[in-house]
Backbone as JSON, one array per atom type, in Angstrom:
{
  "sequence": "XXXXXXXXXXXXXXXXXXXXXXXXXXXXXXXXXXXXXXXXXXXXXXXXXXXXXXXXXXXXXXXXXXXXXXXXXXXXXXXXXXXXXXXXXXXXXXXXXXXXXXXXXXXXXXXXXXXXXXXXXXXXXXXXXXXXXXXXXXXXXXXXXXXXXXXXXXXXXXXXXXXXXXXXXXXXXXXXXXXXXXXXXXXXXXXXXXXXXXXXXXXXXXXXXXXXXXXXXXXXXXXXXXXXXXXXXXXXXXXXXXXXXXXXXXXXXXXXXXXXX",
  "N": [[-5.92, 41.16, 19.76], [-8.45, 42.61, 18.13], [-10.96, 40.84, 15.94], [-13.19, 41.96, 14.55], [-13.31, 43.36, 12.42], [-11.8, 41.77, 10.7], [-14.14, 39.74, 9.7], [-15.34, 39.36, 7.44], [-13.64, 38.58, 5.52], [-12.32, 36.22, 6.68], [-14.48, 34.9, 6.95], [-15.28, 34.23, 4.11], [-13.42, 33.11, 3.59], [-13.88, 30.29, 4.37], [-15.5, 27.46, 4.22], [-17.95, 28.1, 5.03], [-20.98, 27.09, 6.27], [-25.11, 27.71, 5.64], [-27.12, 29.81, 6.72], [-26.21, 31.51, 8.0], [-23.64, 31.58, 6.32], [-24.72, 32.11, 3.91], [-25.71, 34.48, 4.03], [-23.25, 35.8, 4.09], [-22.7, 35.14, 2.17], [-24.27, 36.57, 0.13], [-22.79, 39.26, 0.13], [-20.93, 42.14, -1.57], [-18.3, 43.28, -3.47], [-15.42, 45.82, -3.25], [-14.08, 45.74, -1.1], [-15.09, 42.82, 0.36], [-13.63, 41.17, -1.49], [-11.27, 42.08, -1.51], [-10.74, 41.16, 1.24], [-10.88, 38.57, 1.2], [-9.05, 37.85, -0.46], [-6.66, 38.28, 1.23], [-7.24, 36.54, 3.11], [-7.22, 33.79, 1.59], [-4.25, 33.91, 1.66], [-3.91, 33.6, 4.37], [-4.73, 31.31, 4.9], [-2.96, 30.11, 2.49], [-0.24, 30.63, 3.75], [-0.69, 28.93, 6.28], [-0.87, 26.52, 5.72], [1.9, 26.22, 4.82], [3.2, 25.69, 7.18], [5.14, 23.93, 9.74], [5.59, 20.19, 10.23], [4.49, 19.34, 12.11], [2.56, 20.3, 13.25], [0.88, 19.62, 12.27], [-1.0, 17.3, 12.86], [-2.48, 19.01, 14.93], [-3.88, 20.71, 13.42], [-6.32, 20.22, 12.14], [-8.44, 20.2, 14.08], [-7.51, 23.16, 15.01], [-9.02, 23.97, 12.76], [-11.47, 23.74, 12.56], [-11.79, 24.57, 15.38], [-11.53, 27.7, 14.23], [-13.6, 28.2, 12.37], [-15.69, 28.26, 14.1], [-15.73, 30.43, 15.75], [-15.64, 32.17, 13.47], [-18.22, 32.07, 12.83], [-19.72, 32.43, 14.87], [-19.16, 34.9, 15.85], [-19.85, 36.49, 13.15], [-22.97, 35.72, 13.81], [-23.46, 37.53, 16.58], [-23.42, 39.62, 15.11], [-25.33, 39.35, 13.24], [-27.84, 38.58, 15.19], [-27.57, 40.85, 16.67], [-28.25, 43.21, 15.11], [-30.95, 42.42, 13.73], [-32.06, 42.25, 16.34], [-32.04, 44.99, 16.94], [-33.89, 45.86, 15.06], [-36.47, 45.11, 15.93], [-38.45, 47.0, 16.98], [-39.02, 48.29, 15.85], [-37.37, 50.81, 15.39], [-34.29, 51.94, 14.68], [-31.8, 52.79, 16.79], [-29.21, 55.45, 17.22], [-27.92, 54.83, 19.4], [-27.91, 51.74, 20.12], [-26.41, 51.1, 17.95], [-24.19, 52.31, 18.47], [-23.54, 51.19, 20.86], [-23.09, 48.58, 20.23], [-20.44, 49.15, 18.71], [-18.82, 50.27, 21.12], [-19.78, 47.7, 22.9], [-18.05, 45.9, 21.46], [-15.69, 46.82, 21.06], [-15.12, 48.1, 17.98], [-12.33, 49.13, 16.09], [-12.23, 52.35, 14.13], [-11.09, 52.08, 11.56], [-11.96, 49.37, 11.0], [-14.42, 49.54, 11.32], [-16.42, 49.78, 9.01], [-16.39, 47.1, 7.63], [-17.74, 45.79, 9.52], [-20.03, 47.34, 9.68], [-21.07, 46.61, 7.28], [-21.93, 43.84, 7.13], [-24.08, 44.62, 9.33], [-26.0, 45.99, 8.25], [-26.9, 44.8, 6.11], [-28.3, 42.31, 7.35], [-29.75, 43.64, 8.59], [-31.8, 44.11, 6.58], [-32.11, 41.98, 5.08], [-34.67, 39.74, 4.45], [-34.85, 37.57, 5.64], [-36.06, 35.93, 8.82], [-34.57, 36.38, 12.21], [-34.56, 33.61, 13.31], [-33.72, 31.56, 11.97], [-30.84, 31.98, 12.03], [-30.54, 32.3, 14.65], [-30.71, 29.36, 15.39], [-28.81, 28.11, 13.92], [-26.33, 28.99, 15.28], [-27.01, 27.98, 17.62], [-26.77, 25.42, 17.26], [-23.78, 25.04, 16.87], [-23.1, 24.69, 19.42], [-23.08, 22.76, 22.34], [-25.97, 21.69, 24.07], [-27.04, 24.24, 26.58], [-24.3, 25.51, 27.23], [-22.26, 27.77, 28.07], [-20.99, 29.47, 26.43], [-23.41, 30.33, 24.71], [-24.91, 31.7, 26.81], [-23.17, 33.52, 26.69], [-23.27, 34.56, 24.65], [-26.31, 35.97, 24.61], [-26.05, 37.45, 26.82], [-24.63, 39.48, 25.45], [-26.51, 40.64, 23.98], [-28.25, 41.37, 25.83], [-27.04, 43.81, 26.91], [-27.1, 45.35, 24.47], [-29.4, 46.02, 24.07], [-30.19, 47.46, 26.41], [-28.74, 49.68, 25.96], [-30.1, 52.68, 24.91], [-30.75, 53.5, 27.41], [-34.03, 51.59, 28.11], [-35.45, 48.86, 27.81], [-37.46, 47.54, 25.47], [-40.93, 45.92, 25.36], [-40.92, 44.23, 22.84], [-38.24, 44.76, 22.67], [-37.73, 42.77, 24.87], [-39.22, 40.4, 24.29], [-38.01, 39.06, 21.78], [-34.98, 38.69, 22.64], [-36.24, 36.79, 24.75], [-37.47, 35.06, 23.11], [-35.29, 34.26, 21.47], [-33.44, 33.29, 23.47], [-35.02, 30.68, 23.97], [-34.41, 29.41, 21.73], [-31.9, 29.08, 21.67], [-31.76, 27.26, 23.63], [-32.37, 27.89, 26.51], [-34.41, 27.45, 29.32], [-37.53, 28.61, 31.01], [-36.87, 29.72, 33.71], [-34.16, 30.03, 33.61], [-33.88, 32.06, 31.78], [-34.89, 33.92, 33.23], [-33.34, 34.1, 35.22], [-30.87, 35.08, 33.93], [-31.84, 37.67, 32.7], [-32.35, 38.98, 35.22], [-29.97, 39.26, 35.88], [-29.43, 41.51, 34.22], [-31.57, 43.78, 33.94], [-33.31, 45.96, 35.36], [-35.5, 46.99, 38.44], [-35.58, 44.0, 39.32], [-33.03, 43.6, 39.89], [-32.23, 44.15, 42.26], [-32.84, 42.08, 43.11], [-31.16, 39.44, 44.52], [-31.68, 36.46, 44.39], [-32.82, 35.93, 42.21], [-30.8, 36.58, 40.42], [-28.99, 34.67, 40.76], [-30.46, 32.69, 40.18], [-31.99, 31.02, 41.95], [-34.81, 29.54, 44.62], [-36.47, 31.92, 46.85], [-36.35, 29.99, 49.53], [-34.67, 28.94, 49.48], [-31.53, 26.65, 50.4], [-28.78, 26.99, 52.32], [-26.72, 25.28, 51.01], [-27.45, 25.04, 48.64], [-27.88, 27.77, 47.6], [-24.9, 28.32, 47.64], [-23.94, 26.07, 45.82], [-25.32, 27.24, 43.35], [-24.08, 29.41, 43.19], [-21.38, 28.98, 42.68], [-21.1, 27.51, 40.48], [-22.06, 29.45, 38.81], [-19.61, 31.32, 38.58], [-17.93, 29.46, 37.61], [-19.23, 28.92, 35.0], [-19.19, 31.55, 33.84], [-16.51, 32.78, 34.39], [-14.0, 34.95, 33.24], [-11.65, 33.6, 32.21], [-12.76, 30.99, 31.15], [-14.0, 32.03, 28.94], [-12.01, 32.78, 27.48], [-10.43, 30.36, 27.24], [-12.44, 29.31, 25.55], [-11.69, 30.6, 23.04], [-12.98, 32.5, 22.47], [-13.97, 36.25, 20.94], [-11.84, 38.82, 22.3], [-13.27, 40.79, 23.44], [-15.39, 39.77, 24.69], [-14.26, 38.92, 27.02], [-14.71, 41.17, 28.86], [-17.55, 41.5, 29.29], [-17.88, 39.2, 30.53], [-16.42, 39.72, 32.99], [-17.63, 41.84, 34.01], [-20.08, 40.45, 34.84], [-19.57, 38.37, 36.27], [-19.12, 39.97, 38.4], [-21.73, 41.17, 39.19], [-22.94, 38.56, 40.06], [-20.93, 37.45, 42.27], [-21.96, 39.81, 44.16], [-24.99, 39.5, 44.46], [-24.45, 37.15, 45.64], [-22.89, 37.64, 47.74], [-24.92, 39.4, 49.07], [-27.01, 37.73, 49.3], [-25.67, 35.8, 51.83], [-25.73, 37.68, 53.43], [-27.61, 38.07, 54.24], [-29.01, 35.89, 54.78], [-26.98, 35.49, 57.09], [-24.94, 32.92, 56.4], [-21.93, 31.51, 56.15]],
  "CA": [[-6.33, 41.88, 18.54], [-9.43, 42.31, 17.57], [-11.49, 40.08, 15.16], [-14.69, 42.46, 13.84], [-13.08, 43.9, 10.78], [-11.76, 40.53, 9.64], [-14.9, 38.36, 9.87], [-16.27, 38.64, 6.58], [-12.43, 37.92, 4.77], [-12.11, 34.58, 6.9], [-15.97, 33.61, 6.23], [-15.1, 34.1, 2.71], [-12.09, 31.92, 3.06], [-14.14, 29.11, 5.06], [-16.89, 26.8, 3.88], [-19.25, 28.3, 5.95], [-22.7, 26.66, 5.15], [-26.44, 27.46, 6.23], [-28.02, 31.47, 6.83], [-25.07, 32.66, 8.32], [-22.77, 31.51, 4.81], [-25.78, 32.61, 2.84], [-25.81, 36.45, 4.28], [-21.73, 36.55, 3.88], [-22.27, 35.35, 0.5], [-24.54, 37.94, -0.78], [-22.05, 40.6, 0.4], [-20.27, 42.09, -2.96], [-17.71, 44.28, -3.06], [-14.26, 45.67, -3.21], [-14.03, 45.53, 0.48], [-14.97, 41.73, 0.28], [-13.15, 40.61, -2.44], [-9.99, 42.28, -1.1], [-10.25, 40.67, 2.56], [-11.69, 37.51, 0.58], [-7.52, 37.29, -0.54], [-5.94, 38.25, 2.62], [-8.08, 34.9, 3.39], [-6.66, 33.11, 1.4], [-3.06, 33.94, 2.13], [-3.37, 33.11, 5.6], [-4.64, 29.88, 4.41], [-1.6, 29.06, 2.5], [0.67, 30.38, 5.4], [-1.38, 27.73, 7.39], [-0.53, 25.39, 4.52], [3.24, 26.1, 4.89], [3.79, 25.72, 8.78], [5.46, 22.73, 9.85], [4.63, 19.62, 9.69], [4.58, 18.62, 13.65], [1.54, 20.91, 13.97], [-0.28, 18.85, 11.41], [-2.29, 16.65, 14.09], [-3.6, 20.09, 15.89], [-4.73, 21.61, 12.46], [-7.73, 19.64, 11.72], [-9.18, 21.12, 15.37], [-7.74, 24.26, 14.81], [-9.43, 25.23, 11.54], [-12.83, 23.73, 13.16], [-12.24, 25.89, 16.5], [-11.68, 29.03, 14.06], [-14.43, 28.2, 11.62], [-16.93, 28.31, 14.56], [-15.32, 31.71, 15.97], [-16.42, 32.93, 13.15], [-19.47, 32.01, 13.12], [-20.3, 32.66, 16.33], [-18.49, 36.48, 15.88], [-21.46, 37.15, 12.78], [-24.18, 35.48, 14.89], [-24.03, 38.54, 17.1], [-23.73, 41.08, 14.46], [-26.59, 39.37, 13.07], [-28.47, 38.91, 15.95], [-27.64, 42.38, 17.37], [-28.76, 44.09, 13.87], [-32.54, 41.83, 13.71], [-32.98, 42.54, 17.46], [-32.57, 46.95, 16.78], [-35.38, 46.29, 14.29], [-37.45, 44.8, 16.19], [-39.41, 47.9, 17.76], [-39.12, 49.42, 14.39], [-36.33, 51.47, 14.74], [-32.6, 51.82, 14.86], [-31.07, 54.29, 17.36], [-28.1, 55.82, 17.11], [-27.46, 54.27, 20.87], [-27.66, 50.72, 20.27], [-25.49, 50.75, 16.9], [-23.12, 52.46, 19.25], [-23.46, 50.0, 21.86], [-23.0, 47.74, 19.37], [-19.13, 49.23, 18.78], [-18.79, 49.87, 22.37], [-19.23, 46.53, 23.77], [-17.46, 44.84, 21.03], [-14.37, 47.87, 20.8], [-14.46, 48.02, 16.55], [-11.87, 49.73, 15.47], [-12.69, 52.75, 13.07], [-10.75, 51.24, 10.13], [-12.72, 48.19, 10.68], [-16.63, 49.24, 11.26], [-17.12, 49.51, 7.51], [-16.88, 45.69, 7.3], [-18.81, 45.51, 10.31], [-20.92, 47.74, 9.08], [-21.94, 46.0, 5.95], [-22.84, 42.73, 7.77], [-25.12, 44.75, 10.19], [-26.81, 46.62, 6.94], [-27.35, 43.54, 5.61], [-28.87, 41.65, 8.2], [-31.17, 44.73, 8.98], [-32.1, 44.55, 5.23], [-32.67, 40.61, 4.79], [-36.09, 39.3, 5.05], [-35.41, 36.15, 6.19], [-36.07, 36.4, 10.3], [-33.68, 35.89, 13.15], [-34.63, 32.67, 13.94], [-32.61, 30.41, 11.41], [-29.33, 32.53, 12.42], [-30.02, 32.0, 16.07], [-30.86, 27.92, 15.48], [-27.2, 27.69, 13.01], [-25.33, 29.11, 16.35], [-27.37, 27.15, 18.91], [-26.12, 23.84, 16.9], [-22.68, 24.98, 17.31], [-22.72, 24.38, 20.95], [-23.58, 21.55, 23.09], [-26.89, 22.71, 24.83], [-26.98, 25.27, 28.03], [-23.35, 25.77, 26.92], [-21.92, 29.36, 28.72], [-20.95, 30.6, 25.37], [-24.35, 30.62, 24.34], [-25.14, 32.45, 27.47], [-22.1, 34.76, 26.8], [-24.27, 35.77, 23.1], [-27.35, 36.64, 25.03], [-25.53, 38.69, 27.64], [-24.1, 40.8, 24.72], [-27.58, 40.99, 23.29], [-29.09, 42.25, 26.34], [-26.07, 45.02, 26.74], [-26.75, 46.15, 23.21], [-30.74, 46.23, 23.82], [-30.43, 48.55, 27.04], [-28.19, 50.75, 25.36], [-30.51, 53.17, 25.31], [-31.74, 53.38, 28.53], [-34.97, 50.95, 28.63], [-35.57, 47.78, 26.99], [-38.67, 47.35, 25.21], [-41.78, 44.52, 25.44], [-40.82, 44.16, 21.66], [-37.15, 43.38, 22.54], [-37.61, 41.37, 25.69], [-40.15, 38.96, 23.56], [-37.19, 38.78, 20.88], [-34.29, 38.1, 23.87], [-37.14, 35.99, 25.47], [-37.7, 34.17, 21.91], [-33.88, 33.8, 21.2], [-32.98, 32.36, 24.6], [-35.79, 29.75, 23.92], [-33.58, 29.01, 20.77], [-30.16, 28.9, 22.07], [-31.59, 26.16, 24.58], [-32.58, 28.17, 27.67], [-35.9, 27.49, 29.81], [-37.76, 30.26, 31.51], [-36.21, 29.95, 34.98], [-32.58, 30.38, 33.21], [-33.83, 33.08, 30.99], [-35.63, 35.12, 34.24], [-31.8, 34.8, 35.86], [-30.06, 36.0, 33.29], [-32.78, 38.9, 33.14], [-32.12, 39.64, 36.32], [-29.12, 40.02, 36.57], [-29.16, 42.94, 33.86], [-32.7, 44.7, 34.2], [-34.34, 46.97, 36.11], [-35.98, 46.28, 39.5], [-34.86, 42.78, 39.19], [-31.49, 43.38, 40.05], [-32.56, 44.3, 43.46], [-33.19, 40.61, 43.97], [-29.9, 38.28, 44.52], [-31.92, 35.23, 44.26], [-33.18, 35.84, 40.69], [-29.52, 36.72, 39.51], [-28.47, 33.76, 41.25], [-31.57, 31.88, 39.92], [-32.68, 30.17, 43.39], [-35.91, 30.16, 45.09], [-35.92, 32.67, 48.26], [-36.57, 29.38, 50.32], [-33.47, 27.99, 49.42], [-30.88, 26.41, 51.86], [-27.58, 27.68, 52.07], [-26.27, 24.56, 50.02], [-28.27, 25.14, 47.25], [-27.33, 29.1, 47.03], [-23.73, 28.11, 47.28], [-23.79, 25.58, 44.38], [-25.79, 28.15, 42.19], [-23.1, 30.69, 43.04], [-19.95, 28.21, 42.53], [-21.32, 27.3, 38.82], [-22.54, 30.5, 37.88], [-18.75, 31.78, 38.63], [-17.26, 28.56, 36.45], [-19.36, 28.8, 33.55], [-19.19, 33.0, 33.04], [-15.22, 33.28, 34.45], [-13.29, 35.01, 32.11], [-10.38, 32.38, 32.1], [-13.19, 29.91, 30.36], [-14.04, 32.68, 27.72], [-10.43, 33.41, 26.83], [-10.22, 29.16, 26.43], [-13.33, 29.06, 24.45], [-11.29, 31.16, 21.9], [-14.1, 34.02, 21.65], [-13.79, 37.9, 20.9], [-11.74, 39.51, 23.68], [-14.18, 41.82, 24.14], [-16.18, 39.48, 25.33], [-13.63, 39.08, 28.51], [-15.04, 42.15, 29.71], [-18.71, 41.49, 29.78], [-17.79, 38.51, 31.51], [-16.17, 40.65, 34.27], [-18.66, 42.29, 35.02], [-21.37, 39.86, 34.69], [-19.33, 38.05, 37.67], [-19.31, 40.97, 39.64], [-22.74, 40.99, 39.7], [-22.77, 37.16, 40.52], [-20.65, 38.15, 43.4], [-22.48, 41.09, 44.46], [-25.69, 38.84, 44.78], [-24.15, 36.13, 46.57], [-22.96, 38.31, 49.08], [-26.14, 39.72, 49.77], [-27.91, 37.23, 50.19], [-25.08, 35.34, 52.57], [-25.83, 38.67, 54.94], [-29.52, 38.55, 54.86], [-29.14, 34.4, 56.05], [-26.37, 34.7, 57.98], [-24.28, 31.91, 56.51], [-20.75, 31.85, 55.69]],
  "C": [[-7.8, 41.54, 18.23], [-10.21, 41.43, 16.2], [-12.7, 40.77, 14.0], [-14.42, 42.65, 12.23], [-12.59, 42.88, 10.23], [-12.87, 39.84, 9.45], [-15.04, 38.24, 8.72], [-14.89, 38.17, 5.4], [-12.25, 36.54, 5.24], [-13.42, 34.09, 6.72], [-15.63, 33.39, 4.78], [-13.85, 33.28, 2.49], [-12.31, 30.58, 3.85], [-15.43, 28.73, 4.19], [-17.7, 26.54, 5.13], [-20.42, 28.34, 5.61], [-23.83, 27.51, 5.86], [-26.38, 28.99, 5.88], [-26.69, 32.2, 6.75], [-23.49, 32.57, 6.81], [-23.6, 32.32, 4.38], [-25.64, 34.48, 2.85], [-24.37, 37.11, 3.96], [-21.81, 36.56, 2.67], [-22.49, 36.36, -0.29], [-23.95, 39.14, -0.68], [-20.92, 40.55, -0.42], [-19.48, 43.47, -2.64], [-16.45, 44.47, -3.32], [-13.74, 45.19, -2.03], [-13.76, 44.05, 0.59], [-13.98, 41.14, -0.6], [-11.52, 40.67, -1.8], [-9.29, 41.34, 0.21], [-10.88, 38.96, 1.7], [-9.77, 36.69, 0.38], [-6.52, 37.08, 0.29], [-6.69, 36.67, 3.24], [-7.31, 34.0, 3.16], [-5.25, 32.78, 1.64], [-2.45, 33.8, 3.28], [-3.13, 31.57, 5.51], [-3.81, 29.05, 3.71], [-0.44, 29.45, 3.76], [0.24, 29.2, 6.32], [-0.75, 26.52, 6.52], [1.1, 24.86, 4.79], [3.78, 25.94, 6.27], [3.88, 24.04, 8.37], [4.83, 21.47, 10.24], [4.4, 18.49, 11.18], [3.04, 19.53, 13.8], [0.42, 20.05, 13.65], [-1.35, 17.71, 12.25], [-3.31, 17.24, 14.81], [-4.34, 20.54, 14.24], [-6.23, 21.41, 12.6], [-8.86, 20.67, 13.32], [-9.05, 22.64, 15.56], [-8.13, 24.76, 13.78], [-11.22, 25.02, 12.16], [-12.71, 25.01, 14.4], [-12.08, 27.52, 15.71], [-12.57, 29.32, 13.56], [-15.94, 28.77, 12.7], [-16.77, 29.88, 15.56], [-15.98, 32.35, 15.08], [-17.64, 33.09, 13.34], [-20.45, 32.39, 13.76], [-20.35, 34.72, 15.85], [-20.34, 36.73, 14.76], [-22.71, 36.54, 12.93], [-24.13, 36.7, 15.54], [-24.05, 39.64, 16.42], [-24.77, 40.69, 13.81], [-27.66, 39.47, 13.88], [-29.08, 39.98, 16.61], [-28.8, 43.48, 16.21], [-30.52, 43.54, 13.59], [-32.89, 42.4, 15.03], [-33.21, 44.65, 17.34], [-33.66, 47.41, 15.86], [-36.71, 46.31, 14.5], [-38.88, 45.87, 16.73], [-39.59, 48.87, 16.7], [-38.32, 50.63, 14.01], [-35.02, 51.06, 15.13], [-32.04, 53.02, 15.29], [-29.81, 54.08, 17.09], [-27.44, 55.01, 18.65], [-27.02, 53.07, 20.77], [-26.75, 50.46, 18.78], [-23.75, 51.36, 18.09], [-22.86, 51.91, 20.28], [-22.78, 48.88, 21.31], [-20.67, 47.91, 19.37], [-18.42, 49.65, 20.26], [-18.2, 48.66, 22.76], [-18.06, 45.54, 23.2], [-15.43, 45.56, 20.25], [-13.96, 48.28, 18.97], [-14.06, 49.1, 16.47], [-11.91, 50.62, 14.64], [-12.03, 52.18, 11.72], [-11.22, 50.03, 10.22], [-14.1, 47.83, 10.66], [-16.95, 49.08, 10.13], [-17.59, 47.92, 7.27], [-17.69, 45.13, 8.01], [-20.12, 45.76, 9.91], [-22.62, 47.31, 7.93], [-22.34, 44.71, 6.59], [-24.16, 43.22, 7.79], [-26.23, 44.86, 9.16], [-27.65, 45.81, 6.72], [-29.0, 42.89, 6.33], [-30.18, 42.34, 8.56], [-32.4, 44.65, 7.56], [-33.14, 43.18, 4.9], [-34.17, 40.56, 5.33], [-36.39, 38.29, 5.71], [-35.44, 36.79, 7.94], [-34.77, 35.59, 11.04], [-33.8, 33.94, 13.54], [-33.64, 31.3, 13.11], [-31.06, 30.78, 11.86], [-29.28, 31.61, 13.89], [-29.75, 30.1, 15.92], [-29.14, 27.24, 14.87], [-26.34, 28.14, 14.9], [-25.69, 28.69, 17.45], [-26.45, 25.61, 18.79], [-24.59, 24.03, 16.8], [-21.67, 24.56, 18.38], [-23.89, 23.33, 21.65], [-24.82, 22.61, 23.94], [-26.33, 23.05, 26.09], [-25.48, 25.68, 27.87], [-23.39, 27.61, 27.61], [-21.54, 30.3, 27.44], [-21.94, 30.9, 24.63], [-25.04, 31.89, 25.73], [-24.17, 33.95, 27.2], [-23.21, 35.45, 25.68], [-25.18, 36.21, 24.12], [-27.24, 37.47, 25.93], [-25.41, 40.15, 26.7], [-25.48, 41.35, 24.3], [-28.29, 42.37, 24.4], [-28.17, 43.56, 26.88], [-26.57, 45.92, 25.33], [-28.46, 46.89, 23.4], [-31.34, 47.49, 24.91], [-29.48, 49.85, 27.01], [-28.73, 52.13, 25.41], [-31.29, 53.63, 26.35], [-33.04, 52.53, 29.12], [-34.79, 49.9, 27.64], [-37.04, 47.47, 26.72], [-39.15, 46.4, 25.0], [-40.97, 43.79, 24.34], [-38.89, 43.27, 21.86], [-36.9, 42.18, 23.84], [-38.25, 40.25, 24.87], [-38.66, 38.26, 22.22], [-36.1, 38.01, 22.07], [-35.08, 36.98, 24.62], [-37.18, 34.28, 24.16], [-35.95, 33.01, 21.4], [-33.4, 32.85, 22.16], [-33.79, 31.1, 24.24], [-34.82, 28.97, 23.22], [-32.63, 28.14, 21.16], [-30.81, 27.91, 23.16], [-32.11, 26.32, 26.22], [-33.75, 28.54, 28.06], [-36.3, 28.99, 30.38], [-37.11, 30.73, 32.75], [-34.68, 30.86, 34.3], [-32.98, 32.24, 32.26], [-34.18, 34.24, 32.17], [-34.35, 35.44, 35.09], [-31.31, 35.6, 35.29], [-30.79, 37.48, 32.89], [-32.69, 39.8, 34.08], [-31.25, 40.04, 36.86], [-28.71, 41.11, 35.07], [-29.94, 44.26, 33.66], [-32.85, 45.1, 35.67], [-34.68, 46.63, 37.92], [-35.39, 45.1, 39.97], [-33.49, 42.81, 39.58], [-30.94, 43.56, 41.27], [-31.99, 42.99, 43.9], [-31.95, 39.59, 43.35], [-30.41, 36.97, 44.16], [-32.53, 35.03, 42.41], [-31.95, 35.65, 40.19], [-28.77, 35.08, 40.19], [-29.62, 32.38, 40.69], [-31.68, 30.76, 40.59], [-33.85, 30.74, 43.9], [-35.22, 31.27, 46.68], [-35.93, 31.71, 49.41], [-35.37, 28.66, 50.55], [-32.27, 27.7, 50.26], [-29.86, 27.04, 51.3], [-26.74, 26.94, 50.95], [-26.39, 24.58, 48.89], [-27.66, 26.5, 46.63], [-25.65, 28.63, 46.53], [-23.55, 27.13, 46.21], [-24.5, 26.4, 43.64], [-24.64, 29.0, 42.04], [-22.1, 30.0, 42.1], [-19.97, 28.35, 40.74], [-21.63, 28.21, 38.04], [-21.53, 31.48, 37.22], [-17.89, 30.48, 37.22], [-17.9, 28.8, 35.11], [-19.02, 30.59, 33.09], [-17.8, 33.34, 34.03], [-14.55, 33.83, 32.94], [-12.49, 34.62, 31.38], [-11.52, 31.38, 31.16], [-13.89, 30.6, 29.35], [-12.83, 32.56, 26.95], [-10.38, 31.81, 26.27], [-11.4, 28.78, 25.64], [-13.18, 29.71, 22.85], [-12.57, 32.32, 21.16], [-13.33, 35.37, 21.6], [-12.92, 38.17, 22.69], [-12.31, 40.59, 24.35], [-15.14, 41.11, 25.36], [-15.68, 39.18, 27.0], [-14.54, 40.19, 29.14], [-16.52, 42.48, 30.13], [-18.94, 40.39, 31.02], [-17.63, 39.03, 33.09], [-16.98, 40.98, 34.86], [-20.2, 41.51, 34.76], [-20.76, 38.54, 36.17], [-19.42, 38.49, 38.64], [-20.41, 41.05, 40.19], [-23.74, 39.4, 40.64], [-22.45, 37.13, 41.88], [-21.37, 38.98, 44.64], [-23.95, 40.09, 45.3], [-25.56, 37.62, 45.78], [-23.89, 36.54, 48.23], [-24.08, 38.83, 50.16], [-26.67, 38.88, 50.48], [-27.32, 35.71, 51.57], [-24.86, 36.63, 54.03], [-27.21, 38.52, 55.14], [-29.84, 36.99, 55.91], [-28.01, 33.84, 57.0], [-25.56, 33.42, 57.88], [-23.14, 32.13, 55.88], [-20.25, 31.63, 53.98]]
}
């Protein structure tokens, strides 16, 4: 089941601090108020379960608290990076429900995040820094956000200076040097995607040992089996997919061009 149309009823039923509290807070409403109670009523159902679970709770209200979190990190993120070139197509808002499947009875609440976020003055950069400190650095679910980002940014067909420097800026954020940022580049732009050793982020000199540990790890950290246990969006299973395939795809290549098994 999807998660989009609940987020801003369980932020409103978590003490969720910093930018990303701050932007749920200012969101007023019947809408809110209503999913604000459904909040709470999970929260005493949680209250009333038995009392053998009571040792996992404490970890499961942290692993949901940061679900959220994470979840309006990319509707913030997504909504600052469609501004960046000064407008907002109709493509990348629909990319936007696309990659992440919302429900029509649930974009409204999506909706009003994105609004928001497009609206605020403060800049992207305190959002991205609150969901970098969520995760241990180079972490794959920080790579998983910037995958979605750059899905939402070639939405319309090209990706502009304006949002690579933003994607370029963000990755910095979230923890990732320029080598890591020119892989993950490569394996979803342009030209670049030609070249197996970028998406694989190895030099072209590199021995066979070397390719094959880039491959091995590139398959462990973006499998979909270690999304699904990182408790993210199940949408995000499916960028994973095919962000292995291309993993794959590259490895192969360049295990025909040198001839090694």
């Amino acid at each position: 089941m999807s998660i989009w149309g609940k987020v801003i009823g369980a932020a409103a039923g978590m003490a969720l601090h910093g930018p990303l509290g701050a932007l749920i807070g200012g969101l007023a409403g019947h809408a809110v108020d209503r999913m604000r109670v459904q909040a709470r009523e999970r929260a005493n159902a949680l209250a009333r379960a038995e009392e053998d679970l009571a040792p996992h709770r404490s970890e499961a209200e942290r692993k949901a608290t940061r679900q959220i979190a994470f979840t309006i990190a990319v509707i913030v993120l997504a909504a600052k990076m469609a501004k960046v070139d000064g407008t907002v197509t109709r493509s990348e808002v629909n990319a936007f429900r696309q990659a992440f499947q919302v429900p029509e009875d649930e974009i409204e609440a999506v909706r009003r995040v994105f609004d928001r976020a497009k609206g605020d003055a403060e800049g992207f950069e305190p959002y991205a820094r609150q969901v970098a400190a969520m995760f241990s650095p180079h972490s794959p679910v920080l790579e998983d956000l910037l995958d979605s980002l750059f899905y939402i940014a070639k939405a319309d067909g090209a990706v502009t200076d304006a949002e690579l420097d933003y994607l370029s800026r963000v990755a910095e954020i979230l923890g990732f040097g320029a080598a890591d940022f020119a892989r993950i580049r490569a394996a979803h732009l342009g030209p670049d995607e030609a070249d197996p050793w970028a998406i694989l982020g190895v030099a072209h000199d590199a021995d066979a040992e070397t390719v094959r540990a880039a491959w091995r790890r590139l398959v462990r950290d973006n499998h979909p089996d270690r999304v699904t246990a990182e408790g993210l969006p199940e949408e995000f299973v499916k960028l994973a997919t095919e962000k292995i395939a291309r993993i794959n795809a590259a490895y192969d290549a360049i295990r025909r061009a040198r001839e090694f098994a």
